[in-house]
C-alpha positions in Angstrom: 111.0 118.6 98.3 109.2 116.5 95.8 105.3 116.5 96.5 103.7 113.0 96.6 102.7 112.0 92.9 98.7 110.6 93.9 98.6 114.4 95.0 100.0 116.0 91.9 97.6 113.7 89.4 94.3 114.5 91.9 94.9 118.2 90.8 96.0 117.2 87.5 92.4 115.2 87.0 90.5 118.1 88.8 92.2 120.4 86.1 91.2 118.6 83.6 87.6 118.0 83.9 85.6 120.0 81.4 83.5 121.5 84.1 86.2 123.8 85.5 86.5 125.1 82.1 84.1 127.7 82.9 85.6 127.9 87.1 88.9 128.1 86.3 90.2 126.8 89.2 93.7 126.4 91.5 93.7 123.7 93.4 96.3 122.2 96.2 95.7 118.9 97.3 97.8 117.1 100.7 97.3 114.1 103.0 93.8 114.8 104.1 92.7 118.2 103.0 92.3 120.1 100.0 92.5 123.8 98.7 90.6 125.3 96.3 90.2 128.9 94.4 88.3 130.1 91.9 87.8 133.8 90.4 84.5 134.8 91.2 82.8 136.1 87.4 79.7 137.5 86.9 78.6 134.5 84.9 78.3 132.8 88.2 75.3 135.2 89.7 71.5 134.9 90.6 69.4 137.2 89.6 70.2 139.7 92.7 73.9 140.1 91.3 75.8 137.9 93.7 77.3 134.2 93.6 74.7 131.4 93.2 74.7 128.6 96.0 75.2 125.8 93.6 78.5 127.6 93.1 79.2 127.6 96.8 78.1 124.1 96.8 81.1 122.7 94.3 83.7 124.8 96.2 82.9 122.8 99.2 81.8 119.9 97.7 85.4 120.0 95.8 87.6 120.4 98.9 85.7 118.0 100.7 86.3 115.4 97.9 89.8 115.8 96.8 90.2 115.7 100.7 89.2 112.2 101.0 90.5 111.1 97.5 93.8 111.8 98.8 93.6 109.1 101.3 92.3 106.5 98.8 94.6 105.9 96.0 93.2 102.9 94.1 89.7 104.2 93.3 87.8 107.3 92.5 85.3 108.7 95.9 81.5 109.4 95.5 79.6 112.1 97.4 77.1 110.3 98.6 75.5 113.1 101.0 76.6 116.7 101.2 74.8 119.4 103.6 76.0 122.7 102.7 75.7 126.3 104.9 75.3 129.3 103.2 76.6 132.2 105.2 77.4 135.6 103.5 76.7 136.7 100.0 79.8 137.0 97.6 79.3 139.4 94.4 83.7 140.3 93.5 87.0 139.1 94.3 87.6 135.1 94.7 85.9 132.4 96.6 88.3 129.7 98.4 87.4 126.4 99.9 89.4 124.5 102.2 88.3 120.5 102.9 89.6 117.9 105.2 88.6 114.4 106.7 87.3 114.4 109.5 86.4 110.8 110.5 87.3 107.6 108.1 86.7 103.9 108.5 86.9 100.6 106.2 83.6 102.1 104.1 83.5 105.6 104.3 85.0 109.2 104.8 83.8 111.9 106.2 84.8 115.5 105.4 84.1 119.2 105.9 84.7 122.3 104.0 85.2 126.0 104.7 84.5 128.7 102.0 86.4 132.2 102.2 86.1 135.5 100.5 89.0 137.7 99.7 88.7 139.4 102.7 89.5 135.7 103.6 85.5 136.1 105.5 83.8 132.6 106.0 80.8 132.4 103.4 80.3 129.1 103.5 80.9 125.9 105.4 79.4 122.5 104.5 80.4 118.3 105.2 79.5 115.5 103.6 80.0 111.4 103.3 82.4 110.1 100.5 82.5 106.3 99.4 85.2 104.3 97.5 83.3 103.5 94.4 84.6 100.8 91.4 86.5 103.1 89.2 90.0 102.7 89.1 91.6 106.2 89.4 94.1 105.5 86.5 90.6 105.3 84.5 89.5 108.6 85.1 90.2 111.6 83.0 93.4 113.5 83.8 94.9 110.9 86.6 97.9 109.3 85.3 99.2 106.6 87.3 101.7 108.1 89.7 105.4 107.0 89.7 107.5 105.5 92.2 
């Protein structure tokens, strides 16, 4: 079964931003809803040895995003308010988020996000609003105009 090209270059322009350099992320994106999974390393920690929240916050904030972006395949979304929920501490293993759209009209989407630990424990949950902005997708880095 051949996956749906927009899909394939969403992960393909997740991949390649230089901020998942340092993540190394997987990510799975499908109509509505997105996967993501990252090792968790101790360069990610606080002070007190586990995960910092603004780690959380991207897993979520990723899932969410690519969620929505998979329903809009002209232009590139923007977060334009997230609210995120910090629920149990993570210190080993691997964090995953899962996103999908919850609500959509002519101006906005909104999505949620779910954050697991290995154990495949919620440790975080979060939603947030996502606009169409004015950049075409086949301008950002790593999209490549699907084909057919």
């Amino acid at each position: 079964m051949t996956r749906d090209p927009h899909f394939v270059a969403l992960e393909r322009m997740y991949l390649t931003a230089p901020i998942n350099d340092l993540y190394r992320p997987a990510i799975e994106v499908s109509e509505a809803s997105a996967a993501i999974e990252i090792p968790v390393s101790e360069d990610f920690f606080h002070a007190a040895g586990a995960v910092h929240g603004s780690v959380y916050f991207k897993m979520l904030d990723d899932a969410a995003f690519f969620a929505a972006n998979s329903l809009e395949r002209e232009v590139f979304v923007l977060t334009t308010s997230f609210t995120t929920y910090l629920t149990r501490p993570i210190s080993s293993g691997s964090m995953r988020s899962v996103g999908r759209v919850v609500n959509r009209n002519r101006s906005q989407f909104i999505a949620e996000a779910v954050a697991y630990d290995s154990a495949d424990r919620e440790i975080a949950r979060g939603s947030g609003i996502f606009v169409r902005s004015t950049i075409a997708l086949a301008d950002a880095r790593g999209y490549a105009a699907p084909v057919g």
